[in-house]
C-alpha positions as a Markdown table, in Angstrom:
| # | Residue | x | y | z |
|---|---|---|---|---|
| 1 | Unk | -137.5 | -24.7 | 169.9 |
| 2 | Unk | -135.7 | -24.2 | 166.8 |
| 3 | Unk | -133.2 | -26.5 | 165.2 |
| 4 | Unk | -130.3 | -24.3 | 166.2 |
| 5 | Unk | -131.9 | -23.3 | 170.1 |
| 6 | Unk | -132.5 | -26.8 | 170.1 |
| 7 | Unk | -128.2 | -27.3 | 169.7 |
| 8 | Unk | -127.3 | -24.1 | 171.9 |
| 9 | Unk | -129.4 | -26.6 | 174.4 |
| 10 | Unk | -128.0 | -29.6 | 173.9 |
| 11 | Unk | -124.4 | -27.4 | 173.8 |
| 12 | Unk | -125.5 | -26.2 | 177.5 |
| 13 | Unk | -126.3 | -29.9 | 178.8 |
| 14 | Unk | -122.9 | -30.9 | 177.8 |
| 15 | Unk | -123.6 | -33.2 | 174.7 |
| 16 | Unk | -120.5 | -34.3 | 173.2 |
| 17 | Unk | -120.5 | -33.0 | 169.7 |
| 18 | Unk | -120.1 | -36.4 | 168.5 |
| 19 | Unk | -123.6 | -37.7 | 169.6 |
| 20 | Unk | -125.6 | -39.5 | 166.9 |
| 21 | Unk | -128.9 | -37.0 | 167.2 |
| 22 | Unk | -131.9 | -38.5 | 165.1 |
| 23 | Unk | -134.3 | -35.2 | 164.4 |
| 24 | Unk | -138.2 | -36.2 | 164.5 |
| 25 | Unk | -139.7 | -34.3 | 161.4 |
| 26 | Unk | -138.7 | -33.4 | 157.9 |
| 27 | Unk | -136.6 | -31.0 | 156.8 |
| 28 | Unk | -139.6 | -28.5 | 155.8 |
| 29 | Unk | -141.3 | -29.2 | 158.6 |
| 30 | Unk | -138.5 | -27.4 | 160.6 |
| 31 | Unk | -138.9 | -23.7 | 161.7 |
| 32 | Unk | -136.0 | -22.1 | 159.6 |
| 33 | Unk | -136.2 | -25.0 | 157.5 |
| 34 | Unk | -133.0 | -26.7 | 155.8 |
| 35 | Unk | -131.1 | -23.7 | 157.2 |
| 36 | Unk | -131.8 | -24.3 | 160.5 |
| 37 | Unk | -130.9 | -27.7 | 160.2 |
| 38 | Unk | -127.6 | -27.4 | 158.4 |
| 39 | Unk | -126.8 | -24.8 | 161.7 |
| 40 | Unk | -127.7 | -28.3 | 163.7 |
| 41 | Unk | -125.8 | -30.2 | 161.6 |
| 42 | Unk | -122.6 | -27.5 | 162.0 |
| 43 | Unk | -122.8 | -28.2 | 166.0 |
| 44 | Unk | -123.6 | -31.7 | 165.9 |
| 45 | Unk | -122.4 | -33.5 | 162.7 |
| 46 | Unk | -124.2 | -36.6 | 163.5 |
| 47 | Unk | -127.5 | -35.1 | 163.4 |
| 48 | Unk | -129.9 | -37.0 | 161.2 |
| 49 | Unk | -133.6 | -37.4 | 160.6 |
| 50 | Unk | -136.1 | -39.8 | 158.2 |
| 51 | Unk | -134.0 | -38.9 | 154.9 |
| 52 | Unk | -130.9 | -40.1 | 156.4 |
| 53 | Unk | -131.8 | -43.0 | 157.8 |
| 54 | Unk | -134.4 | -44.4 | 155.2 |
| 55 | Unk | -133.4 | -45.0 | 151.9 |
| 56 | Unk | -135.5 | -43.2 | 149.0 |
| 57 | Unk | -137.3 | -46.2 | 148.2 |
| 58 | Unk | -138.7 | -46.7 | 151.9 |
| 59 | Unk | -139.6 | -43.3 | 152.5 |
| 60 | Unk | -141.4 | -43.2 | 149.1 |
| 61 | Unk | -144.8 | -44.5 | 149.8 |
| 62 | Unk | -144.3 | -43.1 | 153.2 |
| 63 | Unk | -144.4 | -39.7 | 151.9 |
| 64 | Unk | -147.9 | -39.2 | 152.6 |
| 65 | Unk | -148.4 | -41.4 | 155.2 |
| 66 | Unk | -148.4 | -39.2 | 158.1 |
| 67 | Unk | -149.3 | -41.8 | 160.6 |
| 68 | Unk | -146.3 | -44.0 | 158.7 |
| 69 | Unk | -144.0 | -41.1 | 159.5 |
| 70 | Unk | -145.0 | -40.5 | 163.1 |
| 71 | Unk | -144.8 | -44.1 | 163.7 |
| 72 | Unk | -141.0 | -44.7 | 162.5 |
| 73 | Unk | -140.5 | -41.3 | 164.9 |
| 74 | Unk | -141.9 | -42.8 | 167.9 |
| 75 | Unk | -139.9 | -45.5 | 167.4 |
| 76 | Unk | -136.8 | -43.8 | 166.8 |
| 77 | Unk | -137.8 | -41.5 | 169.9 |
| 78 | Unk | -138.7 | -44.2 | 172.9 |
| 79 | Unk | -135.8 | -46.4 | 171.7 |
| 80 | Unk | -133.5 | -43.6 | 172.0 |
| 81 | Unk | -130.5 | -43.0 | 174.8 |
| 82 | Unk | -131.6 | -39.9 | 175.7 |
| 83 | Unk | -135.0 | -38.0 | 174.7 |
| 84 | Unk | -136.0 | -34.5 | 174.9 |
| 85 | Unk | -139.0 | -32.7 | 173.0 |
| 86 | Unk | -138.9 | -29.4 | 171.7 |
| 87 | Unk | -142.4 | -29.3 | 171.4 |
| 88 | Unk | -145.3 | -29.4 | 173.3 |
| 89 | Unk | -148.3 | -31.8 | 172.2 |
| 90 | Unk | -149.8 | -35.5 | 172.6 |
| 91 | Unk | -146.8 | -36.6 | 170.5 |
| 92 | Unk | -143.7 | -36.0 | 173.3 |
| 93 | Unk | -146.3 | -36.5 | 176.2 |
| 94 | Unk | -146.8 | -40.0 | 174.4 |
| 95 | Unk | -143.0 | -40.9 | 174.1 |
| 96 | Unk | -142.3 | -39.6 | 177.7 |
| 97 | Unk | -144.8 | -42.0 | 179.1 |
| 98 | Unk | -143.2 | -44.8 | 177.1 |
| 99 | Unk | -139.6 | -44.4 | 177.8 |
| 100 | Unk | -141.3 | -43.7 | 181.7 |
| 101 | Unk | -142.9 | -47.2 | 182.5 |
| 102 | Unk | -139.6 | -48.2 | 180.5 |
| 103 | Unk | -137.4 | -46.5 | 183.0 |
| 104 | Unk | -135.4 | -44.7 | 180.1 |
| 105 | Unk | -133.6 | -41.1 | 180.6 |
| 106 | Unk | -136.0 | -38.0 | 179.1 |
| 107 | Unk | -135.0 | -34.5 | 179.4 |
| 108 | Unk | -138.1 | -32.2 | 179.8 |
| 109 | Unk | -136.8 | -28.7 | 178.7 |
| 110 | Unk | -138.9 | -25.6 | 180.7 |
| 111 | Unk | -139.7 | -24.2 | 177.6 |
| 112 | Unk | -140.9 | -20.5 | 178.9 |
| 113 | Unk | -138.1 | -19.9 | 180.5 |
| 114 | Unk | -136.0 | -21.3 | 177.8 |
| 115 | Unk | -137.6 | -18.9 | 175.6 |
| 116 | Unk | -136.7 | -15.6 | 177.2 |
| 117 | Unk | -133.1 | -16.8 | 177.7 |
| 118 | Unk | -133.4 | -17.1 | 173.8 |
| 119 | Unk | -135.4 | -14.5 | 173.1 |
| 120 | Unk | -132.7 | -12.2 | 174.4 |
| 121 | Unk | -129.3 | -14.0 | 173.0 |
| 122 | Unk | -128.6 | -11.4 | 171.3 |
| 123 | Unk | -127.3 | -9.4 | 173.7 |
| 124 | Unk | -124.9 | -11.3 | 174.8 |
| 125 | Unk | -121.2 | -10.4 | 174.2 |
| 126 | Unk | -120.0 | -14.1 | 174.3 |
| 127 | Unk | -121.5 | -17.5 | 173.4 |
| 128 | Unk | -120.7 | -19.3 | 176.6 |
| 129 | Unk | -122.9 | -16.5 | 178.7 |
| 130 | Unk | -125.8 | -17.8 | 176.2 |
| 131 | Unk | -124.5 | -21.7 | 177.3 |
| 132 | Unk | -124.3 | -20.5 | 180.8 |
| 133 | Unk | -127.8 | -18.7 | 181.0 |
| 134 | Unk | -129.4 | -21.7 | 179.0 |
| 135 | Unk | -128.0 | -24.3 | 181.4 |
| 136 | Unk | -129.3 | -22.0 | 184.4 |
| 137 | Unk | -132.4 | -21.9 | 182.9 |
| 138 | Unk | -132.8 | -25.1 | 183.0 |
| 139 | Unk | -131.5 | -26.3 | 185.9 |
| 140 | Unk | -134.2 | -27.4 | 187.8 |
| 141 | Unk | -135.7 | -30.7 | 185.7 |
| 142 | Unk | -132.3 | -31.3 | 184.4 |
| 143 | Unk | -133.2 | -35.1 | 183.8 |
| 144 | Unk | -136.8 | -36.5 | 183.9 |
| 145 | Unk | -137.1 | -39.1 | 186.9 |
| 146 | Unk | -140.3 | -39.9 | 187.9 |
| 147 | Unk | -143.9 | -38.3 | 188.6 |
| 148 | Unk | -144.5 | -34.8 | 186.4 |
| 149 | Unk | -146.0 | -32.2 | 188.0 |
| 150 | Unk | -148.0 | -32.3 | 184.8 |
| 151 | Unk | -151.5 | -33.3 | 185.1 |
| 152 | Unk | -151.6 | -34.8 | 181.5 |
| 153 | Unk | -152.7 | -38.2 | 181.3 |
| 154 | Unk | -151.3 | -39.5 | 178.7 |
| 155 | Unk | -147.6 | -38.3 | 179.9 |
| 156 | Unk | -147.7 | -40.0 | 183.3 |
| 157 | Unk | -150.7 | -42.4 | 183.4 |
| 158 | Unk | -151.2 | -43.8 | 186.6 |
| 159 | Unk | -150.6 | -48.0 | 185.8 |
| 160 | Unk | -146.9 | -46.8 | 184.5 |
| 161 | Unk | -145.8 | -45.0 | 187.6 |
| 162 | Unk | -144.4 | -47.3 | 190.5 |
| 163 | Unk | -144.9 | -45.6 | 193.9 |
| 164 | Unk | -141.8 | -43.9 | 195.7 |
């Protein structure tokens, strides 16, 4: 998801617009780039990422440190309130295990069906039927709790799930 799907989303799971959102990548890393994320920022005026929360001096020899980077996200990500990806990969499925065998809140968004509702947003005479069809789309694995029907490893490993 986008920067600014990825705030019609959080707008549609009733996030209060206040919410301190910490953004895992850089600015050009984004898809839309700064744009997208100054259309974040416009929803939810909290949202930060690594620029805003490291000063230039610590993200300096960071800079290409990739591993560095991804570390201070994981961080940021498992210690979190709430997380959700907006991605697929090892990285998410990494941090949902975590906050899993921690018993922290993750929100797994269906990401296909997410998609259409996207996809076609533009039809849409009003923004709350775009709020209203994203929530609806997602109503089903609202919040994360428990075994994935996922067969990835890494995302629910066996020694980090208690039995139910």
């Amino acid at each position: 998801m986008s920067a600014i799907e990825t705030g019609i989303f959080m707008r549609a799971m009733g996030i209060r617009r206040n919410a301190v959102i910490y953004v895992s990548t850089l600015e050009e890393q984004l898809f839309g780039g700064n744009h997208s994320l100054q259309s974040l920022r416009t929803m939810f005026p909290s949202a930060l990422t690594k620029r805003d929360v490291l000063t230039k001096e610590e993200l300096g020899p960071l800079a290409k440190r990739a591993s560095a980077l991804a570390a201070i996200d994981y961080i940021a990500c498992t210690e979190s309130s709430v997380f959700f990806p907006t991605a697929t990969g090892n990285f998410p499925n990494f941090v949902i295990g975590h906050r899993l065998f921690y018993g922290r809140r993750s929100i797994q968004p269906h990401l296909k069906k997410l998609s259409a509702v996207y996809s076609c947003h533009h039809h849409m005479s009003r923004e709350c039927n775009l709020l209203n069809l994203v929530r609806a789309a997602h109503e089903e694995c609202l919040i994360y709790h428990g075994r994935s029907p996922s067969s990835n490893f890494f995302a629910n490993p066996e020694e980090c799930l208690c039995a139910h």
